[in-house]
VONU-664176 format. One record per residue: residue in one letter; chain; x, y, z of N, C-alpha, C, O in turn. Coordinates in steps of 0.02 Angstrom, whole numbers. Example, Ala and Ser with C-alpha at 12.3 -4.5 7.8 and 13.67 -1.06 7.14 Angstrom:
<rs>
R, res, chain, nx, ny, nz, cax, cay, caz, cx, cy, cz, ox, oy, oz
R, A, A, 660, -284, 390, 615, -225, 390, 660, -165, 390, 712, -166, 423
R, S, A, 642, -112, 354, 684, -53, 357, 645, 2, 394, 670, 57, 402
</rs>
This chain:
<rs>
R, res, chain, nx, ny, nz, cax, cay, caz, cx, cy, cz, ox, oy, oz
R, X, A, 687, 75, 418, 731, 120, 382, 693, 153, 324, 661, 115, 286
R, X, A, 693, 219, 313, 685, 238, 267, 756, 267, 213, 816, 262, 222
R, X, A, 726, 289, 171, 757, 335, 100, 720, 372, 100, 662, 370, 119
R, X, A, 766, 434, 64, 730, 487, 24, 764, 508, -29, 817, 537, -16
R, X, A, 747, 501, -99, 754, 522, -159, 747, 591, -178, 688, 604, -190
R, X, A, 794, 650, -187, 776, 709, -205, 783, 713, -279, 838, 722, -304
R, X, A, 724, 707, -317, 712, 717, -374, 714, 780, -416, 748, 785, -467
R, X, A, 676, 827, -390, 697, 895, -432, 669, 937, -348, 633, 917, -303
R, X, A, 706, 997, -357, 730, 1034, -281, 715, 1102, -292, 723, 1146, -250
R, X, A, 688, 1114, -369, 695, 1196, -385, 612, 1221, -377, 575, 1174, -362
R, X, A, 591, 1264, -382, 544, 1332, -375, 532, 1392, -391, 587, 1418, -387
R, X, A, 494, 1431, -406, 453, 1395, -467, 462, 1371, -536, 416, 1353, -573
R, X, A, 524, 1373, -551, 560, 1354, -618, 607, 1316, -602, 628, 1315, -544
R, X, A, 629, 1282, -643, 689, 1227, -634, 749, 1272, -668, 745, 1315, -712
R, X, A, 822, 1240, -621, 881, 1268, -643, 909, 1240, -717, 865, 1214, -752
R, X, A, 951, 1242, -735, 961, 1207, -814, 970, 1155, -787, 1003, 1140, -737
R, X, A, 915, 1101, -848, 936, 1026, -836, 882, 994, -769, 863, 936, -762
R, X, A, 869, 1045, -732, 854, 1029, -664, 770, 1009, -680, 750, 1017, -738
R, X, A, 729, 985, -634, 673, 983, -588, 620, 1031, -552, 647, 1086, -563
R, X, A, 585, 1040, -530, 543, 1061, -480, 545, 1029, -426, 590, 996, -399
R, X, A, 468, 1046, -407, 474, 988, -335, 462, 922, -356, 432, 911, -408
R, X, A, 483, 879, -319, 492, 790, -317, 526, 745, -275, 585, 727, -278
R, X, A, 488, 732, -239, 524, 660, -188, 515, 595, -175, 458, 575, -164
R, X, A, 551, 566, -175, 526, 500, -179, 564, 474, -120, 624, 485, -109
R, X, A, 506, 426, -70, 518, 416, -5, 527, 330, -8, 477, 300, -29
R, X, A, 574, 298, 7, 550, 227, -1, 562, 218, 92, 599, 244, 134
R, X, A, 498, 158, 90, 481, 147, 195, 484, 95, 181, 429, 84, 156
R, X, A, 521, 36, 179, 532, -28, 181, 509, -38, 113, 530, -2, 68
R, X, A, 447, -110, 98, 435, -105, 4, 398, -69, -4, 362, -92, -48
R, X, A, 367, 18, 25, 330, 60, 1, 359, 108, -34, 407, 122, 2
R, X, A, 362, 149, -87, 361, 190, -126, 316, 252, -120, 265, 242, -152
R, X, A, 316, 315, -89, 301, 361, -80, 317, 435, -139, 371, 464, -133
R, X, A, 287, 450, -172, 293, 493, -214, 272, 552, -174, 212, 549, -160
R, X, A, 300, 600, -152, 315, 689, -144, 299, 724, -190, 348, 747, -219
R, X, A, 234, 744, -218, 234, 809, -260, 268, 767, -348, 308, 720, -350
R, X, A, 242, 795, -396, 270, 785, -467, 272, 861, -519, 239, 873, -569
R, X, A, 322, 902, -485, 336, 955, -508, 356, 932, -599, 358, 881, -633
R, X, A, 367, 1013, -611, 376, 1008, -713, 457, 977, -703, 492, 995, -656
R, X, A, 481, 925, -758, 522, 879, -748, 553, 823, -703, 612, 807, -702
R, X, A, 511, 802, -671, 499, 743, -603, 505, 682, -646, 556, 651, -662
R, X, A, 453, 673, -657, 432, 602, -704, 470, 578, -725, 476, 519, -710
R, X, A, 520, 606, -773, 575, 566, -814, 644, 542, -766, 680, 494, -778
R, X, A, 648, 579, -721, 689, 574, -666, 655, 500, -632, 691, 450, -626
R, X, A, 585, 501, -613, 549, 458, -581, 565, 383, -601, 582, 336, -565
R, X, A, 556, 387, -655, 540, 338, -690, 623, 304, -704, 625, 244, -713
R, X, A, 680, 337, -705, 751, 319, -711, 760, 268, -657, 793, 217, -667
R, X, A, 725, 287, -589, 718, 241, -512, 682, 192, -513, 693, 138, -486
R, X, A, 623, 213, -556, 578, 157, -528, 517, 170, -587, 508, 223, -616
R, X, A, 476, 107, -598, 414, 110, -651, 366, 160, -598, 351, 146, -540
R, X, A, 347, 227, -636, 294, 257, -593, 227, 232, -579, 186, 267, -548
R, X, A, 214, 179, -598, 150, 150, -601, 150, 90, -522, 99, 67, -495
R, X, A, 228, 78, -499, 237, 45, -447, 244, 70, -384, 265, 38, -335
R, X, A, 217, 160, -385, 206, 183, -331, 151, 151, -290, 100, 123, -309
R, X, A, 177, 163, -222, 132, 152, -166, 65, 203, -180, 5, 195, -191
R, X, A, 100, 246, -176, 45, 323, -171, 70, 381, -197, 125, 402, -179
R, X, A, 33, 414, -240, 72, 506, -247, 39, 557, -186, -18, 546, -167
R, X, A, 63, 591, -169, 53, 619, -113, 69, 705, -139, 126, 728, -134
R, X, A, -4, 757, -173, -2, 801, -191, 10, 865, -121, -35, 881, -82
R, X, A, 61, 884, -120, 50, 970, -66, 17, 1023, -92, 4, 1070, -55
R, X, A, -2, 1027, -162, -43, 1096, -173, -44, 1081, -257, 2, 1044, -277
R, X, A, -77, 1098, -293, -100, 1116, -369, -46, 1146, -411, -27, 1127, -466
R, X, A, -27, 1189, -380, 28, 1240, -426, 92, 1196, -474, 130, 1149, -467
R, X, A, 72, 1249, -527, 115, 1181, -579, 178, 1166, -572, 200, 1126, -614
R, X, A, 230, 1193, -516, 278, 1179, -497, 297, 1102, -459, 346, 1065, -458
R, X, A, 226, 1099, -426, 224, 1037, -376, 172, 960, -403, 155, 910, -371
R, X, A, 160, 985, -482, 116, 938, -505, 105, 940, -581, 60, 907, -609
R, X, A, 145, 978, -610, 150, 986, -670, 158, 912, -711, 126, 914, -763
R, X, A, 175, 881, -706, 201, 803, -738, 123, 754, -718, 108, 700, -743
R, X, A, 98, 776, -686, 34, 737, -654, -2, 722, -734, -13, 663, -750
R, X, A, -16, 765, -772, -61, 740, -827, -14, 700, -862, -39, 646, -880
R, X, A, 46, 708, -876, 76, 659, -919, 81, 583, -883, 74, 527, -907
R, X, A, 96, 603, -824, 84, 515, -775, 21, 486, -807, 22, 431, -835
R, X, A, -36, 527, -801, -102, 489, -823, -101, 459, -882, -140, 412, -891
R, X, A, -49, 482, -945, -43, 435, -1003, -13, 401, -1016, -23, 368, -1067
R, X, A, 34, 392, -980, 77, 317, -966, 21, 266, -916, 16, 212, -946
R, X, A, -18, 266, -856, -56, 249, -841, -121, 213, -891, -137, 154, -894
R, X, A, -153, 275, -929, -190, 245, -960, -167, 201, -1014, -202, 161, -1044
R, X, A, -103, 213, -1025, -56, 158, -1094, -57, 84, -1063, -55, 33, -1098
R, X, A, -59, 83, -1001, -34, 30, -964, -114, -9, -895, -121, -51, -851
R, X, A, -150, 37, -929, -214, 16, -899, -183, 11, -826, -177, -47, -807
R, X, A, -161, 64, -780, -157, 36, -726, -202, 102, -682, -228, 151, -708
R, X, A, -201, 90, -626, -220, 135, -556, -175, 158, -519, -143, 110, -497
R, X, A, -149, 226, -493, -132, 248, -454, -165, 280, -380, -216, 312, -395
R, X, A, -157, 282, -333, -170, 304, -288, -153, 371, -254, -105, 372, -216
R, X, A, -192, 436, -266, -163, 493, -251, -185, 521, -211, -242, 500, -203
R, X, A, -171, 573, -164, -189, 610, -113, -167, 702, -114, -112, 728, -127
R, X, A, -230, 733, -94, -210, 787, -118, -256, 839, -84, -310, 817, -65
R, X, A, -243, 913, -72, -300, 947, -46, -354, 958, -102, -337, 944, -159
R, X, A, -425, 982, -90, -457, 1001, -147, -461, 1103, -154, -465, 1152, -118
R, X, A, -457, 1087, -210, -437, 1158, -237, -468, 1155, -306, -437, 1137, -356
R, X, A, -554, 1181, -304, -588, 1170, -349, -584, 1206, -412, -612, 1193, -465
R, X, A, -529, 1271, -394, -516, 1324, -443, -440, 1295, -498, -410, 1321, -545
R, X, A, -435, 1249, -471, -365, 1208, -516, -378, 1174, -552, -422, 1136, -530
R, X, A, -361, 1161, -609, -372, 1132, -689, -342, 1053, -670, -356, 997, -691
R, X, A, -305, 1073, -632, -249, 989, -632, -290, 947, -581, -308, 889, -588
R, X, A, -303, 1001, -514, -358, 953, -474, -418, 943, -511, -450, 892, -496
R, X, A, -445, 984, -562, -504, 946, -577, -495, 905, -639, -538, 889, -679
R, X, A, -424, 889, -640, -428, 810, -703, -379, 748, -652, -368, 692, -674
R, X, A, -355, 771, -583, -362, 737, -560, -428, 686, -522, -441, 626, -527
R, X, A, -459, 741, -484, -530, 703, -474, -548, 663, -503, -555, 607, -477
R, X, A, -560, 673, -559, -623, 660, -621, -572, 602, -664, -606, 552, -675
R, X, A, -515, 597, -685, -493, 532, -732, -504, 449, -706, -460, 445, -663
R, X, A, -515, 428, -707, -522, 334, -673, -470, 317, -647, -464, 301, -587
R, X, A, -392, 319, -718, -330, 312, -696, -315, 339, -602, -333, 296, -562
R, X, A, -299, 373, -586, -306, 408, -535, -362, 403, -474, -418, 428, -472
R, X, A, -325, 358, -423, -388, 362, -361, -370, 387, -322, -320, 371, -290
R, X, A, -416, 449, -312, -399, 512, -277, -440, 495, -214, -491, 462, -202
R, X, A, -388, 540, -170, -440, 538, -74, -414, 609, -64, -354, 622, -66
R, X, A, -459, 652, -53, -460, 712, -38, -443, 729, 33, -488, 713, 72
R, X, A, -384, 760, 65, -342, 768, 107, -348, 817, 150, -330, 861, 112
R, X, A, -361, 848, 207, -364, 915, 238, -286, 915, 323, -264, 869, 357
R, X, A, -276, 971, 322, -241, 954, 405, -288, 923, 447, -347, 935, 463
R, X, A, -233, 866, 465, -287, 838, 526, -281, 757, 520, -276, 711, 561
R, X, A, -284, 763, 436, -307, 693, 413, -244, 652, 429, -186, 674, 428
R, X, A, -268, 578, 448, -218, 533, 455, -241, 469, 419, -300, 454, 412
R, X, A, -185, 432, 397, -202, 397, 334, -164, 324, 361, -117, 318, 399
R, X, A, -203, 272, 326, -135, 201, 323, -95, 211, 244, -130, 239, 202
R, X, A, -55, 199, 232, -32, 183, 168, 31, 152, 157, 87, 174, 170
R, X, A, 11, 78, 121, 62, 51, 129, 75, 20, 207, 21, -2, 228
R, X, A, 128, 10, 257, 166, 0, 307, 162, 60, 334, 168, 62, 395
R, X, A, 153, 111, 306, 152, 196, 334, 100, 198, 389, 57, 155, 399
R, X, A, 112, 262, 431, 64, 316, 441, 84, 377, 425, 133, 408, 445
R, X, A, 26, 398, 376, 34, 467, 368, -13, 528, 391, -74, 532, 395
R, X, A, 28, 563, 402, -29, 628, 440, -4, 698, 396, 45, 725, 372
R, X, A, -62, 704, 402, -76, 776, 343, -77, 839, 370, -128, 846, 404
R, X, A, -35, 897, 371, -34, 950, 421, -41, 1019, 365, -45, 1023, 304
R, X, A, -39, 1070, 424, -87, 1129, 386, -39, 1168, 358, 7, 1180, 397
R, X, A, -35, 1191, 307, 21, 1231, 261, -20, 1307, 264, -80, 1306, 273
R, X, A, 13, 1362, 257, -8, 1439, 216, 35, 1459, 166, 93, 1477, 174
R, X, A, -3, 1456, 100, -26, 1477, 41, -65, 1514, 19, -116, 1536, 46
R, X, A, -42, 1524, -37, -100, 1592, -89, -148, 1538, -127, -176, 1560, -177
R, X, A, -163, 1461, -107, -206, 1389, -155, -196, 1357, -73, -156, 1362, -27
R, X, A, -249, 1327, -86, -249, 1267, -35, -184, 1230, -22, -158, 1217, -76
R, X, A, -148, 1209, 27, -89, 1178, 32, -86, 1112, 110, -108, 1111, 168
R, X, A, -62, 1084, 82, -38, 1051, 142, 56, 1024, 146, 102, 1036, 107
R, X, A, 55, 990, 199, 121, 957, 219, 97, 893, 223, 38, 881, 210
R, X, A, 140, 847, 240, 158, 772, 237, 202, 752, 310, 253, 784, 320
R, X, A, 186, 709, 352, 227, 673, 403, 206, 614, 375, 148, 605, 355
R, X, A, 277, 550, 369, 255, 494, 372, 305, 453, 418, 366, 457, 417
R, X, A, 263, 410, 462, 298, 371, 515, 304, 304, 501, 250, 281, 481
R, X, A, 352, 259, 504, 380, 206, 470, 449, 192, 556, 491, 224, 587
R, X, A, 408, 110, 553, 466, 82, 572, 502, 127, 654, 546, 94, 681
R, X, A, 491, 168, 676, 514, 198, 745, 545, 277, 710, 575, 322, 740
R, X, A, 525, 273, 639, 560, 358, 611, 512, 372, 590, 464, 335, 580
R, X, A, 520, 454, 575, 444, 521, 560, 503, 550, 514, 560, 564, 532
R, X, A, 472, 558, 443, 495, 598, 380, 432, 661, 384, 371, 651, 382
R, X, A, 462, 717, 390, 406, 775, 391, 432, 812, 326, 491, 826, 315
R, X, A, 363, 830, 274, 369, 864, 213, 321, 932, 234, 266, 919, 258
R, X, A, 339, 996, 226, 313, 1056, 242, 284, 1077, 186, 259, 1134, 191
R, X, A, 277, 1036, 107, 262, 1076, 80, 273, 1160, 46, 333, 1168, 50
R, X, A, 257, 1194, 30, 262, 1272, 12, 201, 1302, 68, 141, 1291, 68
R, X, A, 252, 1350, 120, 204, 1361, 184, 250, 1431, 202, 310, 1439, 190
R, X, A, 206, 1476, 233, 258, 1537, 265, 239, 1512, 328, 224, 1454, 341
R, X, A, 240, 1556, 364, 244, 1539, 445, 166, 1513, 481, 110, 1540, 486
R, X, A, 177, 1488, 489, 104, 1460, 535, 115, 1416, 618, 138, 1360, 625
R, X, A, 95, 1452, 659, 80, 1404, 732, 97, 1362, 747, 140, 1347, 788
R, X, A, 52, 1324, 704, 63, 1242, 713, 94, 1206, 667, 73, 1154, 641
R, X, A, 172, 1248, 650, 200, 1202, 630, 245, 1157, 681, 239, 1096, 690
R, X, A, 281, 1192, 706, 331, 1161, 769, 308, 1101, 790, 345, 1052, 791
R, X, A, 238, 1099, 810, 212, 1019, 842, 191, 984, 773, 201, 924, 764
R, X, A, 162, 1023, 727, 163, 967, 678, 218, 922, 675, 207, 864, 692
R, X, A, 263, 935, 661, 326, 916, 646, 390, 907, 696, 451, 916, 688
R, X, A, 349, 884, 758, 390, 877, 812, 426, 799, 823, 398, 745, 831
R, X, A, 507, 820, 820, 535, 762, 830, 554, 730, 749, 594, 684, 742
R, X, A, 527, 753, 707, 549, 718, 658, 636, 714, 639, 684, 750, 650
R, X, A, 626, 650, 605, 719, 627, 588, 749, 667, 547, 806, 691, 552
R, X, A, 705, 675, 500, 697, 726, 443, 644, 748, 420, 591, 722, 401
R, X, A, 675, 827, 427, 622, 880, 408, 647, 903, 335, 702, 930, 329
R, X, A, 603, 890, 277, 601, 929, 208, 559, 992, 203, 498, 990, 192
R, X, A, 607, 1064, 214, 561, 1113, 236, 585, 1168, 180, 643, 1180, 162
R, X, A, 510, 1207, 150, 515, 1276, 100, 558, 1309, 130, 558, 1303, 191
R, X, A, 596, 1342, 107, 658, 1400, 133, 675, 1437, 58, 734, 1447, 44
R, X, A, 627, 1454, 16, 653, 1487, -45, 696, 1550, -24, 750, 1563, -51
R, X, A, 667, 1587, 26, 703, 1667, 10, 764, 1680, 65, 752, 1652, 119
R, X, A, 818, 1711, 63, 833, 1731, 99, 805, 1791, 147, 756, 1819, 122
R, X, A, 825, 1815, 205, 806, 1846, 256, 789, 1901, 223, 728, 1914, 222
R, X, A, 830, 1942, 192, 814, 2022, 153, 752, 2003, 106, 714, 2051, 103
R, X, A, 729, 1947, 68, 690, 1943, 37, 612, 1924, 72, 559, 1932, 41
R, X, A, 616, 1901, 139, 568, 1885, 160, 516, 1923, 183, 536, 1976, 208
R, X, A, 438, 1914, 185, 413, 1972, 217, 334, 1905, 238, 313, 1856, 208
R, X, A, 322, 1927, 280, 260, 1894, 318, 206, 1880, 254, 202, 1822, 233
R, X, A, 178, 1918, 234, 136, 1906, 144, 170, 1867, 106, 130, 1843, 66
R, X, A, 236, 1843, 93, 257, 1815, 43, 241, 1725, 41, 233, 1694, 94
R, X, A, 238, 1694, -17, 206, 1627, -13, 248, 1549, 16, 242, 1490, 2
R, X, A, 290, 1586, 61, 366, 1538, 56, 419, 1567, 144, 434, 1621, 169
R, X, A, 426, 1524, 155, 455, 1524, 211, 539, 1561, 196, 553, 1573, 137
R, X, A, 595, 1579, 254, 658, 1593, 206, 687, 1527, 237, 654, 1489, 272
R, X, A, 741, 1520, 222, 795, 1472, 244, 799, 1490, 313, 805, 1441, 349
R, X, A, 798, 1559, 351, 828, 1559, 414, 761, 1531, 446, 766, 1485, 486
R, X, A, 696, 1557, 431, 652, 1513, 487, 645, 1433, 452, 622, 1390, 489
R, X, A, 659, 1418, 402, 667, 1358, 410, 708, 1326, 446, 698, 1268, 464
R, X, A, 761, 1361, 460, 782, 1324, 521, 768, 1346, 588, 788, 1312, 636
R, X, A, 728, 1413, 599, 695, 1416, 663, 649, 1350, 657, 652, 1315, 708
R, X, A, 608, 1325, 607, 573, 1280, 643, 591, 1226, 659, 569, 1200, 710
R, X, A, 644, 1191, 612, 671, 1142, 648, 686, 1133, 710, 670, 1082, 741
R, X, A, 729, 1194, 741, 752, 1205, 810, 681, 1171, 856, 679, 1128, 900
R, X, A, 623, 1213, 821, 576, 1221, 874, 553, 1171, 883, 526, 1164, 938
R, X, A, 551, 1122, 842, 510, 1053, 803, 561, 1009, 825, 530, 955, 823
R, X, A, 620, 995, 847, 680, 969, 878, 683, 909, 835, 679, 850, 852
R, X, A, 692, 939, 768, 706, 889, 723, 796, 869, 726, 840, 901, 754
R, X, A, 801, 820, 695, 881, 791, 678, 899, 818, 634, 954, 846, 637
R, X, A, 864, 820, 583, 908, 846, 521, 852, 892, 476, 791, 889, 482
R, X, A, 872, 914, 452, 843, 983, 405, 866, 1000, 319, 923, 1024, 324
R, X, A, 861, 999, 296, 858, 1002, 196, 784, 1049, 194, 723, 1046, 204
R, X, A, 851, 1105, 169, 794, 1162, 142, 800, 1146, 63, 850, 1128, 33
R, X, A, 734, 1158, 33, 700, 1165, -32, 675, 1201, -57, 661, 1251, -24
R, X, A, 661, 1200, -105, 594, 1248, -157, 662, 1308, -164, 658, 1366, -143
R, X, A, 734, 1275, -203, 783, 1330, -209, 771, 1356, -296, 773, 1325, -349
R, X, A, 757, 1437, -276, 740, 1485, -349, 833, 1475, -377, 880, 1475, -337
R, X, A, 838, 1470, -437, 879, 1455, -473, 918, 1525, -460, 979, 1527, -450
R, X, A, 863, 1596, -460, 893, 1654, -451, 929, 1682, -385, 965, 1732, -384
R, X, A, 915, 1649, -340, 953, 1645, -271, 1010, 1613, -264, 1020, 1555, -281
R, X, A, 1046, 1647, -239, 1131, 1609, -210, 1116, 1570, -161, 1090, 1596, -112
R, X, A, 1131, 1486, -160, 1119, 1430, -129, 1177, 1468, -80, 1146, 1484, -29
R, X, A, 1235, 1487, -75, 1277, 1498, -16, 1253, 1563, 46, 1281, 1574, 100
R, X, A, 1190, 1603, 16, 1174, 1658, 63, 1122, 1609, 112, 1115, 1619, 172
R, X, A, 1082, 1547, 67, 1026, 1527, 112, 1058, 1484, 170, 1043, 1483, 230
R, X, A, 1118, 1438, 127, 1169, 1404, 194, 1171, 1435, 230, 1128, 1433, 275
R, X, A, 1216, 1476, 230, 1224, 1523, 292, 1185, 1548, 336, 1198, 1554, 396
R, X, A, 1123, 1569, 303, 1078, 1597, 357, 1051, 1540, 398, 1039, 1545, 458
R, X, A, 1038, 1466, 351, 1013, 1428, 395, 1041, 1397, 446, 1008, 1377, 494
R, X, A, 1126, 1386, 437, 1163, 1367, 488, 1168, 1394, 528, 1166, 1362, 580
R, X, A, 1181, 1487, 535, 1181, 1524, 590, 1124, 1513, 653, 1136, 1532, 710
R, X, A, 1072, 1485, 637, 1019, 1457, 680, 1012, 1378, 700, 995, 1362, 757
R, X, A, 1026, 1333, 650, 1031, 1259, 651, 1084, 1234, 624, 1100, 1252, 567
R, X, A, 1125, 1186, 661, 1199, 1160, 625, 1161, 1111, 584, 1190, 1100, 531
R, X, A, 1089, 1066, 594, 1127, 1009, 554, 1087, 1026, 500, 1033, 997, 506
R, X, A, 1091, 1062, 449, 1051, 1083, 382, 1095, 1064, 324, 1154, 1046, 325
R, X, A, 1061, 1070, 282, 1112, 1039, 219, 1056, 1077, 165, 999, 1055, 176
R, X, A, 1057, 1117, 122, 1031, 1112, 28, 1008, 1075, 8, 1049, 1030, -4
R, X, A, 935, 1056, -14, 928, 1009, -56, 983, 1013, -132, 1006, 1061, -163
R, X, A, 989, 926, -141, 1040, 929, -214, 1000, 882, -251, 1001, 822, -235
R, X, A, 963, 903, -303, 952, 839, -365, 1012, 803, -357, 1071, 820, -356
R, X, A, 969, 723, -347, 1008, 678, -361, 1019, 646, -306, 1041, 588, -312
R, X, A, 1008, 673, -238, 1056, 646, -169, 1015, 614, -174, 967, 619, -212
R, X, A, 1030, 564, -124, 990, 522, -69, 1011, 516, 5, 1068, 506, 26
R, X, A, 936, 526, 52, 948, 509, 110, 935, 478, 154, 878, 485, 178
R, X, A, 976, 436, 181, 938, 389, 234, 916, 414, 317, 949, 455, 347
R, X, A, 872, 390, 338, 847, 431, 377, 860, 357, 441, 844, 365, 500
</rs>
């Protein structure tokens, strides 16, 4: 059995009060950290001591999805401990290069393709498109597959990446009128084209802009996939 903790759900700014990106996956006694967008941490830490993660598991640099990362490192270094992080390299990023480089922080540099033990897990690392290096997240636990897409517009190989999963956590910032092939973000309606295609169970679109009507992206995504739902700070789901 897993969980999933939706910690902060917004992009690139948080709504009032709200989060960025943040998830927290628990796979039996593993602890999986999703991304540590600007206001994660304090949320994090309400669940659980962040220092008792299994692993942080970075999808891309951008301070939406890792903003809280330097402040983790000073509770860490307060507490003399080690974390274990994973992440693409993206040598032009300030945050990846004080991730690399701090002690606190043991970093393993991540590409599509890569498959990992962690914890009771398997995780496999799949290919995202971005304007920065990006990836996604599958982790398999126990006879279930949690697939994280990361911030990705359309790419190939997503469908088999992410084939069969129980739950798919997939970018859907824009609605359809807003979408255009160049833009850095998938909309809600092909997020649920990929599910379809990916013959996932369930679907939670994310990375929701505070400035978008959460009821135009429902809609578009249901008109293609019934079982979708909004990410909501705060839910939890069992998978």
């Amino acid at each position: 059995m897993m969980k999933l903790h939706l910690l902060g759900v917004n992009g690139p700014f948080p709504a009032s009060r709200g989060a960025t990106s943040g998830y927290l996956l628990e796979a039996g006694a593993d602890l999986f950290q999703f991304d540590l967008g600007s206001g994660v941490l304090g949320v994090l830490t309400a669940l659980t001591a962040p220092e008792s993660l299994t692993a942080l598991f970075i999808s891309h640099w951008h301070f939406d999805h890792a903003a809280d990362v330097p402040v983790l490192m000073y509770r860490l270094q307060a507490l003399n401990r080690t974390l274990p992080v994973y992440g693409p390299a993206d040598p032009d990023s300030a945050l990846y290069r004080l991730v690399s480089s701090v002690p606190c922080f043991d970093f393993t540099e991540v590409s599509p393709g890569s498959t990992l033990k962690s914890g009771e897990a398997a995780v496999r690392v799949t290919a995202a498109r971005h304007p920065v290096p990006a990836v996604g997240y599958t982790v398999s636990f126990s006879g279930r597959i949690f697939g994280y897409t990361g911030d990705t517009n359309t790419l190939p190989s997503l469908a088999e990446d992410f084939l069969g999963c129980d739950l798919l956590l997939a970018d859907g910032l824009f609605p359809r009128e807003s979408w255009a092939e160049g833009k850095p973000h998938l909309s809600a309606e092909l997020a649920a084209r990929l599910a379809l295609e990916a013959e996932a169970k369930a679907l939670v679109v994310t990375h929701l802009n505070p400035f978008i009507p959460r009821r135009i992206l429902l809609e578009e995504a249901r008109a293609l996939y019934h079982s979708v739902q909004l990410a909501e700070a705060g839910a939890v789901i069992d998978l």
